[in-house]
C-alpha positions in Angstrom: -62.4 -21.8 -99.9 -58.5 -21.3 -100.3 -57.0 -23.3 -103.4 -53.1 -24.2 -103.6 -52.0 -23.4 -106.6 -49.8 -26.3 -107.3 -53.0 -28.6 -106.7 -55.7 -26.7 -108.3 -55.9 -28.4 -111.5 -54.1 -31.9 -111.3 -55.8 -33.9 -114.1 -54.3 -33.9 -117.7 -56.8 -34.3 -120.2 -58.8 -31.4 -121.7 -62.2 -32.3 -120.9 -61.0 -33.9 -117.1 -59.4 -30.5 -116.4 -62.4 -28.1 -117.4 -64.8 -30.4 -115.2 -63.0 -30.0 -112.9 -62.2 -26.3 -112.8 -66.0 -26.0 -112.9 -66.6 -28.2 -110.2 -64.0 -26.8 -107.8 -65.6 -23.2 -108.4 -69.2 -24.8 -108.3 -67.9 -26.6 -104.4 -66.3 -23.1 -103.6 -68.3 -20.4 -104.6 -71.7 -22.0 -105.2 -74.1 -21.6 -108.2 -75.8 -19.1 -107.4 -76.2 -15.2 -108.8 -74.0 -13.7 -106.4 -70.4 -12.6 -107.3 -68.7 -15.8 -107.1 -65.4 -15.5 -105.6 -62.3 -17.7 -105.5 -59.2 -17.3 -103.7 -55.9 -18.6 -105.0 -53.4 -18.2 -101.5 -49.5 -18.5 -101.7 -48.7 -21.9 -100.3 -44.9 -23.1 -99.0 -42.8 -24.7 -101.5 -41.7 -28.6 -100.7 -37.8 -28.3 -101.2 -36.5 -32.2 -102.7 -33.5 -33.7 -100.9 -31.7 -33.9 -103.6 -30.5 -31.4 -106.8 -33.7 -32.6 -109.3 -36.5 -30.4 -109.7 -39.6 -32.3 -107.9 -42.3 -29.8 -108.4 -43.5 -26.9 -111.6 -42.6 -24.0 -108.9 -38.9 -25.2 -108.4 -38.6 -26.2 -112.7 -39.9 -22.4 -113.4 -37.1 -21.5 -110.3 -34.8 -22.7 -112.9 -35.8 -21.3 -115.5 -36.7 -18.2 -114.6 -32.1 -18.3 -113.1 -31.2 -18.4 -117.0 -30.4 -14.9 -118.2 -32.6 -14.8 -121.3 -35.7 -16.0 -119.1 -36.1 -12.5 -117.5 -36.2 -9.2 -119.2 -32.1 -7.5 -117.7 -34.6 -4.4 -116.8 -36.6 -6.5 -114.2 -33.7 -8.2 -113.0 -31.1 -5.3 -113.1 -29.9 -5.1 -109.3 -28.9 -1.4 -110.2 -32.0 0.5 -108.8 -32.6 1.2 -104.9 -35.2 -1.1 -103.7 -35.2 2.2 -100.8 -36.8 4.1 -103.2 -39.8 2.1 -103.4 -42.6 0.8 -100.9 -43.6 -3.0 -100.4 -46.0 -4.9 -98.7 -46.0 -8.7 -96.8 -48.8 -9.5 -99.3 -50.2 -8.6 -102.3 -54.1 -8.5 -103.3 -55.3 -9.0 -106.9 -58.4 -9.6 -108.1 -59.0 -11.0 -111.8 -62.7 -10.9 -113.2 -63.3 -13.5 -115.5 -67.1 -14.5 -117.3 -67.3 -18.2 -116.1 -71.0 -18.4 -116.5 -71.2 -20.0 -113.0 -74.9 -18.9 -113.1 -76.3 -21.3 -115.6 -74.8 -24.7 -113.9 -76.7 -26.2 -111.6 -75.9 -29.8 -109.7 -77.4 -31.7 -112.6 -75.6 -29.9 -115.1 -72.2 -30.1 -113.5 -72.6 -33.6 -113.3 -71.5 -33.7 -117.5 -68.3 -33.3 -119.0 -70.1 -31.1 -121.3 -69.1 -27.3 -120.7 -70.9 -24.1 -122.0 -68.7 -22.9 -124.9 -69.8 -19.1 -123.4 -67.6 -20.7 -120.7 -64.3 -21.1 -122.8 -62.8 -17.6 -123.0 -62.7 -17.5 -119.1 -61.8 -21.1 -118.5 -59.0 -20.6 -121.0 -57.9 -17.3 -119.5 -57.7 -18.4 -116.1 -55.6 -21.4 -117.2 -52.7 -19.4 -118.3 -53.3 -17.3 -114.8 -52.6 -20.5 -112.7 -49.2 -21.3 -114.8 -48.3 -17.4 -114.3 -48.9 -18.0 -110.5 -46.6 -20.6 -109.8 -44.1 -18.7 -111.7 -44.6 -16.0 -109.4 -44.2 -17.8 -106.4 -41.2 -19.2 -107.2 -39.6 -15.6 -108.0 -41.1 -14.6 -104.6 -44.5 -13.1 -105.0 -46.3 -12.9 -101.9 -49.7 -12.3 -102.7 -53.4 -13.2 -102.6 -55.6 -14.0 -106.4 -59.2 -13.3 -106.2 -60.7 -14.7 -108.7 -63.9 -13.6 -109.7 -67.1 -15.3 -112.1 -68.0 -11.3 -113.6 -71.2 -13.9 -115.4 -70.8 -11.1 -118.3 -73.4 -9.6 -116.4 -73.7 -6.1 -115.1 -75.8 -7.0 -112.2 -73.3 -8.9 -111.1 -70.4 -7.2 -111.1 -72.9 -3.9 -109.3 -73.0 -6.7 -106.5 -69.3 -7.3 -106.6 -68.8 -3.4 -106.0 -70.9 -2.6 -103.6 -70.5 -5.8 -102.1 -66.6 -3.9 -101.4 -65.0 -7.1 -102.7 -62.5 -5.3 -104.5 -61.9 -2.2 -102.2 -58.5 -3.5 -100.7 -57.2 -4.7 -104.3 -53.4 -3.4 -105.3 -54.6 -5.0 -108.8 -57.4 -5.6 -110.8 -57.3 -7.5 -114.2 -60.9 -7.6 -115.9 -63.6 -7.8 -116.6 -62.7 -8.9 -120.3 -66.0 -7.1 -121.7 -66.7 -3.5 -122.3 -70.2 -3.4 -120.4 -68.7 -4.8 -117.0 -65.3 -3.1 -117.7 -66.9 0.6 -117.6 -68.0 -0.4 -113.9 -64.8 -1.9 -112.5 -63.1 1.5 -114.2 -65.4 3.9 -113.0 -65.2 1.9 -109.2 -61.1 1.7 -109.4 -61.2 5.7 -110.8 -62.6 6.7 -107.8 -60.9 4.3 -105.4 -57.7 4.9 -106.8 -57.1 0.9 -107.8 -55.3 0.4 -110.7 -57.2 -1.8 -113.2 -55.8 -3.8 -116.3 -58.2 -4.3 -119.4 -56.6 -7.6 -121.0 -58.0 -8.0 -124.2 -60.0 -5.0 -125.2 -58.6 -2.6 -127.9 -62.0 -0.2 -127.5 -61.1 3.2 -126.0 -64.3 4.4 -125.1 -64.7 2.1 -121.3 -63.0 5.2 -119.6 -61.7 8.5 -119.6 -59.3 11.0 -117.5 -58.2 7.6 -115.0 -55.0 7.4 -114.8 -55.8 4.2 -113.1 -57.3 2.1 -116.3 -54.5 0.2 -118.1 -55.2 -1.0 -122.0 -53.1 -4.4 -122.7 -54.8 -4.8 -126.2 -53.8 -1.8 -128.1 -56.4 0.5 -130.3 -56.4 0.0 -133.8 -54.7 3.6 -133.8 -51.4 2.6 -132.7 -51.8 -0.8 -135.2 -51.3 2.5 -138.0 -48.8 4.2 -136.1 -46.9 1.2 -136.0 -47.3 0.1 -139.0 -46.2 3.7 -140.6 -43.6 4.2 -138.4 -42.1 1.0 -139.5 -42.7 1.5 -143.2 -40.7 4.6 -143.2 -38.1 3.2 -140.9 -37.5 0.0 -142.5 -38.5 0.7 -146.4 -37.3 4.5 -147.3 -37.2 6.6 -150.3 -40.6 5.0 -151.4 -43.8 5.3 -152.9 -45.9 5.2 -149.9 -50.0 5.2 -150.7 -52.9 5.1 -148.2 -55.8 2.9 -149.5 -59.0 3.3 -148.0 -62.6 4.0 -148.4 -64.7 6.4 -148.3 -66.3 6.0 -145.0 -65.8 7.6 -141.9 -63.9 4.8 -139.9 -61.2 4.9 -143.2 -61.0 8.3 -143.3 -60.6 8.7 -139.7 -57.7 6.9 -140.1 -56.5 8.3 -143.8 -56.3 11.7 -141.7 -54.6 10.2 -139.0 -51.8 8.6 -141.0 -51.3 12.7 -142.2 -50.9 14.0 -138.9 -48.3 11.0 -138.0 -46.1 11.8 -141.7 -46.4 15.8 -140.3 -44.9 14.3 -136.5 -42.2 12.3 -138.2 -40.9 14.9 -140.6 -40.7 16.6 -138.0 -38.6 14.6 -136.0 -36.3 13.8 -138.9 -36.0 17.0 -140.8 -33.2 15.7 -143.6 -36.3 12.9 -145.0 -39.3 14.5 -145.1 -41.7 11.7 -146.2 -45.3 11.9 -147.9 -47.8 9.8 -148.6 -50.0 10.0 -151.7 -54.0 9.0 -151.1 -55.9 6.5 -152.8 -59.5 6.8 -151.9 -61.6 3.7 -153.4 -65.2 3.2 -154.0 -67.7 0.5 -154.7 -66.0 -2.1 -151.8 -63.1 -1.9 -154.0 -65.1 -4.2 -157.2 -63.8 -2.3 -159.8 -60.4 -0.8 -158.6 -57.4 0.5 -160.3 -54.7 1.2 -158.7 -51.9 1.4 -161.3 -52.4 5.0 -161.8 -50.7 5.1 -157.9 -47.9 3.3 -158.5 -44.2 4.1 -159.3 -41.8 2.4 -161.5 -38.7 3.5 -160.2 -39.4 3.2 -156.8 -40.5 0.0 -154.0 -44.3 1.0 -153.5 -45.2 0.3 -150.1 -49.0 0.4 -149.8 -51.0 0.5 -146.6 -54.6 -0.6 -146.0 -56.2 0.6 -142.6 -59.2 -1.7 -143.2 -61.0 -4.0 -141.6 -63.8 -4.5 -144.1 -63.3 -8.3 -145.7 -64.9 -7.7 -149.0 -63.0 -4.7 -149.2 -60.0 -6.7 -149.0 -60.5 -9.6 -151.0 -61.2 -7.1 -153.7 -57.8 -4.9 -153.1 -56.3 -8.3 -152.8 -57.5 -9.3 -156.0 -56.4 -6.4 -157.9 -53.2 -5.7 -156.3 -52.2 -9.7 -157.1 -52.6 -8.1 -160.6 -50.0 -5.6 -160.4 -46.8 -7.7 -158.8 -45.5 -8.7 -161.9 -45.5 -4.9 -163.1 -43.7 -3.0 -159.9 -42.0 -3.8 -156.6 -45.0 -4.1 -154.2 -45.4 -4.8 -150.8 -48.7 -4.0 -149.2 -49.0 -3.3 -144.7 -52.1 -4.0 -143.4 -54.2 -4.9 -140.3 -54.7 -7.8 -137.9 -57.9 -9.5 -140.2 -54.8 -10.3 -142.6 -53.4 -13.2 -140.6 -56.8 -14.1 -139.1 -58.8 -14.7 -141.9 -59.3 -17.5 -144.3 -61.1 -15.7 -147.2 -57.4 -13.6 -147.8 -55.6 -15.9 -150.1 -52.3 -17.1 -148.8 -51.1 -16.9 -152.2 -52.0 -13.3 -153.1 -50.8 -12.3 -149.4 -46.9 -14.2 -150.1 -46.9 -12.4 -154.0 -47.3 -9.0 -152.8 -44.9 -9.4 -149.4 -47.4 -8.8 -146.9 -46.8 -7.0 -143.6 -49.3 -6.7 -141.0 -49.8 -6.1 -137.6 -50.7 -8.6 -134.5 -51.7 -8.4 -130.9 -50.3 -11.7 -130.9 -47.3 -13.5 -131.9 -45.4 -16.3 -129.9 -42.2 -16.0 -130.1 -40.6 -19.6 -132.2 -38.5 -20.6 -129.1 -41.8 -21.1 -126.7 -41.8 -24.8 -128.7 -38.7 -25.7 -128.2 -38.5 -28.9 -126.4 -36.8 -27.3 -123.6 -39.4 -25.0 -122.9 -40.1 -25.4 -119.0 -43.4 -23.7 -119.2 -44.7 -25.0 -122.2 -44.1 -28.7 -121.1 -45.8 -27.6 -117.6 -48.8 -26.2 -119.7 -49.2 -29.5 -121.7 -48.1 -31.9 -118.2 -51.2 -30.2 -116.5 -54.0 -29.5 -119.1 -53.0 -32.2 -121.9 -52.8 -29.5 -124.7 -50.9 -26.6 -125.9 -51.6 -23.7 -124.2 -54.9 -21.4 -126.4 -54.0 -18.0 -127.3 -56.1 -16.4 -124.4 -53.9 -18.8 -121.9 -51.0 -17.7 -123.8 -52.1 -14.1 -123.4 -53.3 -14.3 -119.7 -49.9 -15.9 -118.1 -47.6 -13.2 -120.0 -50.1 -10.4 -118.5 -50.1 -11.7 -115.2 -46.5 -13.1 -114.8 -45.5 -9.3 -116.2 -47.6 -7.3 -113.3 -46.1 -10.0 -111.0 -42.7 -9.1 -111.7 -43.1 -5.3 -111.6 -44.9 -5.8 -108.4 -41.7 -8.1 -107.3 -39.4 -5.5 -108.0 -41.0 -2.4 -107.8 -43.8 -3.0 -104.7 -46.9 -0.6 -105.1 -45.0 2.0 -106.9 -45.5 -0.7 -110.0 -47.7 1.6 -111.9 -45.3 4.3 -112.1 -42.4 1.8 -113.0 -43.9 0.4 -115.6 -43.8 3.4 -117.6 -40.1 2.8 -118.0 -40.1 -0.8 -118.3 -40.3 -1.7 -121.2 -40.8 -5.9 -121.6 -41.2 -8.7 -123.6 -43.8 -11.7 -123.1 -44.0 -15.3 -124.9 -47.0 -13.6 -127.0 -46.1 -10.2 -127.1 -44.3 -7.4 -125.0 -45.3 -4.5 -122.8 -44.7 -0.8 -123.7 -47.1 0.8 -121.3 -47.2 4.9 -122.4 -49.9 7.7 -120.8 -52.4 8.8 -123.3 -52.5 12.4 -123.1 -55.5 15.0 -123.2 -56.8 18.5 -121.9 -58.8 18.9 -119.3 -61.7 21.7 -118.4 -59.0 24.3 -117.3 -56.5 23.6 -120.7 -54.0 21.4 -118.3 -53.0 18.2 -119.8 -54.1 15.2 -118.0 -54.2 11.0 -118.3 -56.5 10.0 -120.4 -55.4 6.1 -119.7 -52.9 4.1 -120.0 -52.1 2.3 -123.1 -49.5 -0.8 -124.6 -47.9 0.7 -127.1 -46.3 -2.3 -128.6 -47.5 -4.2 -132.1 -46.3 -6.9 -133.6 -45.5 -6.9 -137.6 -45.3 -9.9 -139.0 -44.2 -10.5 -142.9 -45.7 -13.0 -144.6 -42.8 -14.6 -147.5 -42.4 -18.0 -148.6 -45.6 -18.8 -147.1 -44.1 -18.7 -143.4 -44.5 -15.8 -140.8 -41.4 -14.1 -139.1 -41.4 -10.9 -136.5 -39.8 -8.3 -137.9 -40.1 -5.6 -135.8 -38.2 -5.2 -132.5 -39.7 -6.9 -129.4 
């Protein structure tokens, strides 16, 4: 069954709009164990008789004209389109855990949906907006979209099935289990494939083909560092952590990175003093770390939560006493046990995956209001996440045709939620040659928490 993308998913209304996502895939693919496949085709745009915009393709056309709509890089008429290869159409599969499997007639009968069935309902929302704001730059190109069931068997079926043997892009599955299959197909196929929310970096290795979105936890702290020095010099910098080896992974890590950046700045030459902590942190001192003539910058590469509340706890103590601000990692602005009040005494700086930009609520906002006129609701952070990832492969692919992976590498954007910083992840090979380990985003957001609001501070 071939679905317009402009009629896909008319109804406003949460509940009306995920019914009926399920029922079109139900009518399309069938519920049955099979890889359920749906294809999204490019469809002719109406042009109105008059100067109003009359449908979300030709208000995005609009948008997308303003000059701070598109990154200057993608739009930069500069480079020689002769230097690069394009296609009539495009193919591009997205893998997505519907759950397809577990409806049957009865059950798609009720408005109730499987909450198992959120992540990829939300997800693929945010790819129909990126759509139509690819067909209105131009895109001419084919979406498979794919119910992976979170299911290995499956997605074995989908592969040797050769569904996605003629893809120029695959994005999914959003799992590791299912991901390690898709890689290992597109490694050997040659297929480029986009991991979209996974930060683990164990699903692949030595394919240059495998594209991480979701940065590893490692370039949170290389971020975070980088920054610190950067933005906060001649301080007292301490590394809190325990004694585990996750922490002190990182601990040792955060060495190696203060060796690479004195090295690159030879007139600062930065250190970093160690404070290792036992006992979750319960009966903590950290005074003994801290200077009095100096800003103490202190950064926690833990993810542990009692560990935190505890090192929240004590360092609250101490910001009466000494200029503190304390970096730390994502679980800072995600969980509710880390007291908002302790995080806005001490400064707190961590890093995000996520971060939408203030203007996406401006009133003016084209996408946002075509998000909210089609689903009835703001757009989730996954929807959020799965149009800036799409919409930014559909550009390079717009401007750059199947040479897109190689572009990217030197085109450096920014989304609604985040930006793109795609960088090769280097190791040696059997016969001491470097080779591509994968590809990885090297962009994190750092947010500062002060006056109880959050504002981006790094560059994006």
């Amino acid at each position: 069954m071939t679905l317009a993308p402009s009629r896909l998913l008319p109804l406003s209304g949460n509940r009306c709009i995920l019914y009926l996502l399920i029922i079109i895939l139900l009518v399309s693919c069938g519920a049955s164990k099979k890889p359920s496949e749906t294809i999204v085709s490019e469809t002719a745009s109406n042009k109105p008789t008059d100067n109003k915009p009359k449908t979300l393709q030709e208000v995005l056309q609009k948008e997308a004209a303003k000059p701070d709509s598109i990154p200057k890089n993608l739009t930069d008429s500069s480079f020689n389109k002769k230097l690069f290869t394009y296609k009539d159409r495009y193919e591009i599969a997205i893998l997505l855990p519907f759950y397809l499997h577990s409806i049957d007639g009865d059950t798609a009968k009720s408005p109730f949906i499987d909450p198992e069935s959120k992540l990829g309902i939300e997800f693929y929302k945010g790819v129909i907006m990126a759509i139509d704001s690819l067909q209105a730059q131009g895109l001419k190109a084919r979406f498979h979209v794919f119910d992976s069931q979170n299911n290995e068997d499956t997605v074995k079926s989908l592969l040797t099935a050769g569904k996605l043997e003629n893809m120029d892009l695959v994005i999914g599955p959003i799992f590791n289990t299912q991901a390690r299959l898709v890689a290992d197909y597109c490694k050997k196929k040659n297929i480029t494939m986009v991991s979209p929310l996974s930060p683990t970096d164990n699903i692949t290795s030595k394919n240059a083909n495998f594209i991480m979105a979701n940065p590893r936890l490692d370039v949170h702290c290389e971020q975070l560092l980088e920054f610190a020095f950067d933005s906060m010099p001649n301080s007292n910098y301490v590394v809190v952590y325990q004694d585990n080896p996750i922490e002190s992974k990182y601990a040792a890590m955060f060495d190696k990175l203060v060796g690479t950046y004195n090295m690159g700045h030879p007139s600062k030459q930065l250190k970093i003093t160690k404070a290792i902590i036992k006992g979750k942190g319960l009966s903590a001192d950290l005074s003994p770390y801290m200077s009095s003539s100096k800003p103490n910058i202190i950064i926690i590469p833990s993810v542990d939560l009692p560990f935190l509340v505890n090192i929240g706890r004590e360092l609250y103590t101490l910001v009466n006493k000494y200029d503190l601000t304390v970096m730390g990692m994502p679980i800072w602005g995600t969980d509710e046990n880390l007291r908002l009040d302790y995080s806005n005494a001490f400064k707190l700086h961590f890093t995000s995956p996520y971060y939408v930009r203030p203007e996406f609520f401006e009133k003016d906002n084209a996408l946002r209001s075509a998000f909210i006129d089609r689903f009835g609701n703001e757009p989730s952070e996954n929807a959020l996440k799965a149009y800036d990832l799409v919409n930014y492969f559909g550009k390079l692919i717009i401007h750059y045709g199947i040479n897109y992976r190689d572009m990217m590498l030197v085109d450096y954007s920014s989304a609604w939620s985040t930006a793109y910083k795609f960088r090769k992840n280097m190791v040696m090979d059997a016969t001491g040659k470097e080779a591509v380990e994968y590809i990885e985003n090297k962009h994190v957001n750092i947010l500062k928490y002060e006056d109880f609001q959050l504002e981006l501070v790094n560059h994006r």
